[in-house]
C-alpha positions as CSV (number, residue, x, y, z in Angstrom):
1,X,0.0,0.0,0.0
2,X,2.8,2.2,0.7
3,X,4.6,1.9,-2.4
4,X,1.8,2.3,-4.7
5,X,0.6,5.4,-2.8
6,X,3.7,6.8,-2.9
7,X,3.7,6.0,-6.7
8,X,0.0,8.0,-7.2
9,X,1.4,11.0,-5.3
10,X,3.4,12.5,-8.0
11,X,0.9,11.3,-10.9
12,X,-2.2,12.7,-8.9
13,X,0.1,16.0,-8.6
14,X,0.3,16.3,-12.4
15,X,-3.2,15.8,-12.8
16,X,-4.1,18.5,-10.5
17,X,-1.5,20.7,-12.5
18,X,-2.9,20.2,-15.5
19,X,-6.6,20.8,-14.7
20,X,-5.4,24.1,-13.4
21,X,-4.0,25.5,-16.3
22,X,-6.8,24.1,-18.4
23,X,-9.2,26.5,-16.4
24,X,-6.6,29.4,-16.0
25,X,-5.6,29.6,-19.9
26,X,-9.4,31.5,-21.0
27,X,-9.2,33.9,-18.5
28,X,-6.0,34.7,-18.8
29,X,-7.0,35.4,-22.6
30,X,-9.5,37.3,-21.5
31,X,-7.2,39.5,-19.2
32,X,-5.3,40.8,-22.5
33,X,-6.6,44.2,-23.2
34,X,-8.4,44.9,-26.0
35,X,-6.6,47.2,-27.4
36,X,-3.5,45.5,-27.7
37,X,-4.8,42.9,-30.0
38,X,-6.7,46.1,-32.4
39,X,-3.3,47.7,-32.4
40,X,-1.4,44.7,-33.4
41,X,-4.1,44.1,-36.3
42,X,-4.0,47.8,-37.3
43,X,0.0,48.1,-37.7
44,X,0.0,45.2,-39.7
45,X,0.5,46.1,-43.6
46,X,-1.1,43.5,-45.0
47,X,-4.9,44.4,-43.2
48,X,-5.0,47.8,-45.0
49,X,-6.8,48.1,-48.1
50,X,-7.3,51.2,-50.6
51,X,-10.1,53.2,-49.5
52,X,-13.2,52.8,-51.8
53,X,-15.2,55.7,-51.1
54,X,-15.3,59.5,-52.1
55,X,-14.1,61.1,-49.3
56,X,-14.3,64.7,-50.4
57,X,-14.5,67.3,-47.8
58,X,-17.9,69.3,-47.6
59,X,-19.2,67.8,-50.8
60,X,-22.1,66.8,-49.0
61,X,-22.9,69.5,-46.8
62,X,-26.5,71.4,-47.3
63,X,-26.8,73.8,-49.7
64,X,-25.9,77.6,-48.5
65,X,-23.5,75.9,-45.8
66,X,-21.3,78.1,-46.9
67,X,-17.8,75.7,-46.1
68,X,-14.7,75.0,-48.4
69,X,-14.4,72.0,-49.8
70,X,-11.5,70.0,-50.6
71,X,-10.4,66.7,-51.9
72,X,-7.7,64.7,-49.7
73,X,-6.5,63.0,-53.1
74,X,-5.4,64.7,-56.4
75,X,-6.6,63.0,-59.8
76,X,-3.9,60.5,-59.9
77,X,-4.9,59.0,-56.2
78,X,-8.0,58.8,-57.4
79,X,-7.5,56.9,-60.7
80,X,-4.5,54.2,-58.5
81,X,-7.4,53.4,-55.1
82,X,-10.3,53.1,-57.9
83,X,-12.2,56.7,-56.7
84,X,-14.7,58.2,-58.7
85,X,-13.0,61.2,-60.3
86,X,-16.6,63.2,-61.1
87,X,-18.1,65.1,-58.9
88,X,-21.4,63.9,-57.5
89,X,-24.3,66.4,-58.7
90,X,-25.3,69.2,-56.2
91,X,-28.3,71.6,-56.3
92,X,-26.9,75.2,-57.0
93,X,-27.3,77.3,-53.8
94,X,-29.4,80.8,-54.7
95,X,-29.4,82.7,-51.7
96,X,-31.5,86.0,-51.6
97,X,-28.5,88.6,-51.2
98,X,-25.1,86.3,-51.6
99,X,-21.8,87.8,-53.1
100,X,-18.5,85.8,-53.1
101,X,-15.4,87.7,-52.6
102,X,-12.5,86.1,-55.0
103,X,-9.0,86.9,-55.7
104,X,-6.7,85.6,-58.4
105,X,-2.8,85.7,-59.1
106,X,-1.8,85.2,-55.1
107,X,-0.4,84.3,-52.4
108,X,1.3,87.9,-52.5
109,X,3.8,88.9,-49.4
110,X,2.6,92.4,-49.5
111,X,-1.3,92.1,-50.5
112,X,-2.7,88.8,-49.6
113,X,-1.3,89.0,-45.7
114,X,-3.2,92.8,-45.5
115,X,-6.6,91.7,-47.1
116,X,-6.2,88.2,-44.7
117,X,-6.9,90.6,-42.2
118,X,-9.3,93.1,-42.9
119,X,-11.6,89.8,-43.9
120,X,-10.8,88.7,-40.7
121,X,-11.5,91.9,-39.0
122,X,-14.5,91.8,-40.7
123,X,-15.3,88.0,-40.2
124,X,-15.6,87.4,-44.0
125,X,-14.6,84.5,-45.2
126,X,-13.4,84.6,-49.7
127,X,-12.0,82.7,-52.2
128,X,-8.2,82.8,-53.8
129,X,-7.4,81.4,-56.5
130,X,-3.5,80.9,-56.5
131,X,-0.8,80.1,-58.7
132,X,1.6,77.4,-58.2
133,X,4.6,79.5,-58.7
134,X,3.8,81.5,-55.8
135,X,2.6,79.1,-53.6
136,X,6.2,77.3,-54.0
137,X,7.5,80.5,-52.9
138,X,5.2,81.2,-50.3
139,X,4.0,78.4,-48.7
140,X,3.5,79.8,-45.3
141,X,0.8,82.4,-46.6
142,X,-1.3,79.4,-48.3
143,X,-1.7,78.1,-45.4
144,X,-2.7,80.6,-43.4
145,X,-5.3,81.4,-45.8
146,X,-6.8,77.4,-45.3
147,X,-6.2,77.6,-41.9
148,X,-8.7,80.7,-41.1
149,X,-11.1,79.1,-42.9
150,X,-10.9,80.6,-46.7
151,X,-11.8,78.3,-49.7
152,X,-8.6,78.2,-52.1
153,X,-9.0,77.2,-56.0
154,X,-6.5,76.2,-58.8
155,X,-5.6,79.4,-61.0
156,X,-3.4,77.4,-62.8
157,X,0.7,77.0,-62.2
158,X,2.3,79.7,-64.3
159,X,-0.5,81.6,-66.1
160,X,1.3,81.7,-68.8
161,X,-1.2,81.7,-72.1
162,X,1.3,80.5,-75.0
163,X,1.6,77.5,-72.3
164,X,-1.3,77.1,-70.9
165,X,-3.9,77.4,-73.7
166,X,-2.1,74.7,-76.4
167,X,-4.8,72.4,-75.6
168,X,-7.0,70.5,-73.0
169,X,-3.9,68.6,-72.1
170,X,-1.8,71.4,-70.9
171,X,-4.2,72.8,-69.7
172,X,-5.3,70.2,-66.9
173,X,-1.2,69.1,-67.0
174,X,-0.9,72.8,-65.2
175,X,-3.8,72.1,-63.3
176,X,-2.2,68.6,-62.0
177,X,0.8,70.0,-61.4
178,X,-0.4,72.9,-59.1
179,X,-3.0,70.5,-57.4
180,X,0.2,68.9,-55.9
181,X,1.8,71.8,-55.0
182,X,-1.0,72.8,-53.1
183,X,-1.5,69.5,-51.7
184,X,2.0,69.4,-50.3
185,X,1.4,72.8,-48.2
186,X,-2.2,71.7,-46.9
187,X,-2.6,68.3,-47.5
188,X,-5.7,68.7,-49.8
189,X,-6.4,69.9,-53.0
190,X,-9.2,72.0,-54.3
191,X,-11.9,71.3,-56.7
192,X,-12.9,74.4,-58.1
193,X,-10.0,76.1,-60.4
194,X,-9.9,79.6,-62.8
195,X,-9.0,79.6,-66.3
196,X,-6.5,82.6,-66.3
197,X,-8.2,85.4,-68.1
198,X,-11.1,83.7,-68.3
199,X,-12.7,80.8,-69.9
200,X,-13.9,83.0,-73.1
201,X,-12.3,82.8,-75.9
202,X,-9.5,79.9,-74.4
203,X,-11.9,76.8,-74.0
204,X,-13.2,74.5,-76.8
205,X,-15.9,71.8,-75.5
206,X,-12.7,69.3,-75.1
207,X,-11.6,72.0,-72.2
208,X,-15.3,71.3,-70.7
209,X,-15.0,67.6,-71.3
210,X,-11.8,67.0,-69.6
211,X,-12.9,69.4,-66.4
212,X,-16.1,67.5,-65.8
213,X,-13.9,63.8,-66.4
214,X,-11.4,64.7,-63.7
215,X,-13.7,66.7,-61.0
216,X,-12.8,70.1,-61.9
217,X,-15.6,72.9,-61.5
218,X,-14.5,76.2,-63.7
219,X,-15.4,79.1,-61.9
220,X,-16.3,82.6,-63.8
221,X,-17.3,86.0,-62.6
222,X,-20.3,88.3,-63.1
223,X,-19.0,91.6,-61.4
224,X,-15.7,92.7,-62.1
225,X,-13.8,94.9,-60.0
226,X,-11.5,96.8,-62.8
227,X,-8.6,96.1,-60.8
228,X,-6.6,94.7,-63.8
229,X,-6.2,98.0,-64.7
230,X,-4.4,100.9,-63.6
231,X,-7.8,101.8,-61.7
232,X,-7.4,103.4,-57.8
233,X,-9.3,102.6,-55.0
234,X,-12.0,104.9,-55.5
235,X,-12.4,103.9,-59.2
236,X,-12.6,100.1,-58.0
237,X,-15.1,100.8,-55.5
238,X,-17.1,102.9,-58.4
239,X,-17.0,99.8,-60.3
240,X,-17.9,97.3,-58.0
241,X,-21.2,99.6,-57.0
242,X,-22.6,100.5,-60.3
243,X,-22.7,96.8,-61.6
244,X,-24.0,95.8,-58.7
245,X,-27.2,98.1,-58.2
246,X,-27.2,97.6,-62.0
247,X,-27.8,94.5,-62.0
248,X,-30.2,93.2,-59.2
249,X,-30.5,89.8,-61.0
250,X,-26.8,88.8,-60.1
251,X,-27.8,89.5,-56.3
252,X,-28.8,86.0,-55.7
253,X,-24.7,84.9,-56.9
254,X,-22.7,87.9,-57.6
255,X,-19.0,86.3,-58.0
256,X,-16.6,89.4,-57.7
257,X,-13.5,89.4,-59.6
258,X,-10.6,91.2,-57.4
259,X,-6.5,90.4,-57.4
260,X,-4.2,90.2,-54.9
261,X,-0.6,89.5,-56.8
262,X,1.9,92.2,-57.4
263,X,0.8,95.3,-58.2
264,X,-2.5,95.3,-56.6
265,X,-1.9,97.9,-54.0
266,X,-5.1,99.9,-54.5
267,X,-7.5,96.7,-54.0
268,X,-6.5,96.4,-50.7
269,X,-7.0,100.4,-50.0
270,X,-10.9,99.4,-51.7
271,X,-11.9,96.4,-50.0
272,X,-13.0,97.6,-46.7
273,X,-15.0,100.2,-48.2
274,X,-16.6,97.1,-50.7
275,X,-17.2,95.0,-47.8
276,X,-19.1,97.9,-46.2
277,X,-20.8,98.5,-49.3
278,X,-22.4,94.7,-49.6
279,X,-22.5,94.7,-46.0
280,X,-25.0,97.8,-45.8
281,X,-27.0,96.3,-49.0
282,X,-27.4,93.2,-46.3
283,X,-25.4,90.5,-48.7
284,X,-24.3,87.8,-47.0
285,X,-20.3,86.7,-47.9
286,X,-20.0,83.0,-49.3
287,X,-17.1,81.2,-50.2
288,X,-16.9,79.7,-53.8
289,X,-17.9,75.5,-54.0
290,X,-19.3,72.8,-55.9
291,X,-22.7,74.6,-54.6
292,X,-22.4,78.0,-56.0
293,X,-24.1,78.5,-59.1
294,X,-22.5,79.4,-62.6
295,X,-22.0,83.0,-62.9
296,X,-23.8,83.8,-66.0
């Protein structure tokens, strides 16, 4: 009897042992936190997948919401994680008394800092449409105009016509080519973009064609400042008000055509006295987006 207890002793031991770690090992799974196990799924490369959805900033925000919008891919993302490149349709936005404030040809060192903050003063928010050779050299003033909450557009990288203009494809190559630009300042790139000097006259339907393809919304003017001109401050102003009370019809959309690049000195000295001018009229200020209607 002795021997053969002293033989189940150890064997009974191991039993016990095992039974215990049989019972232990779900719990102690359990114990793990949660989050360790997500983290270790979401570091791993081989769980990500392209994205598959249009992910477009403000597309889809109501009419007269009057918000930016911008796209965190350019074209080319779009075409590689199998994005639709059109924009989705949107109702255009008439409001009662709306004017959009826009300015081409920036960012500017001397202007576009100034008019950043009388709009600010004034808690307008506007729309510049820049060019990629000044954004490359002055980053630091794009971004400051996205950061206070300004809708920015593609106005082409160099503006130069006998480049620009040869066809469609050169066209939307400058418009590619700036969208990155942009996109490596403020990590999105617009959707709405300015043929310099206007579509008129530069665009066949193939320009159209290729705009609507790629997401692209061309964005005109139906009041123009004058300020392309040697015109002063008072003479801008002058310009701004008679096609304005000229034309009540525009009221609903009145898309002002202003500059702040080089040169354009006397626009800033106008715009406070414009902004009190719509202000008085009881406009409200709108930024430029897939909403805002065509200006003619």
């Amino acid at each position: 009897m002795t021997k053969n207890s002293n033989v189940l002793k150890p064997i009974c031991l191991i039993c016990a042992i095992c039974f215990i770690v049989l019972v232990s090992a779900p719990l102690i799974t359990l114990a793990i936190p949660a989050t360790q196990v997500t983290a270790s799924v979401q570091t791993n490369p081989t769980s990500q997948t392209p994205p598959q959805e249009d992910v477009a900033l403000h597309v889809n925000e109501p009419a007269g919401s009057n918000k930016p919008e911008y796209d965190p891919y350019t074209f080319s993302e779009r075409q590689e994680n199998n994005l639709p490149t059109k924009l989705p349709v949107t109702e255009p936005y008439y409001g009662e008394k709306v004017i959009y404030l826009t300015f081409d040809d920036g960012p500017d060192p001397e202007n576009t800092p100034i008019i950043l903050d009388i709009l600010k003063e004034h808690n307008i928010k506007a729309t510049f449409f820049v060019l990629g050779t000044e954004v490359n050299k002055y980053p630091a003033i794009l971004k400051r105009i996205y950061e206070e909450g300004h809708a920015i557009g593609n106005h082409s990288y160099n503006h130069i016509y006998r480049e620009l203009y040869q066809s469609e494809h050169t066209y939307i190559e400058q418009l590619h080519h700036n969208d990155n630009i942009i996109k490596s300042v403020i990590n999105v790139r617009p959707h709405i973009s300015r043929a310099p000097g206007g579509s008129a006259g530069s665009f066949t339907p193939a320009y159209w064609n290729i705009l609507k393809e790629q997401g692209y919304i061309e964005v005109g003017w139906n009041i123009s400042s004058g300020d392309a001109s040697s015109a002063n401050a008072e003479q801008i102003l002058n310009n701004i008000i008679e096609q304005t009370t000229k034309n009540t019809f525009l009221w609903s959309h009145g898309i002002l055509l202003m500059h702040d690049g080089k040169g354009h000195t006397e626009t800033v000295k106008a715009l406070p006295h414009i902004i009190k001018f719509y202000k008085e009229k009881g406009f409200d200020f709108h930024v430029i987006s897939s909403k805002t209607p065509s200006a003619w």
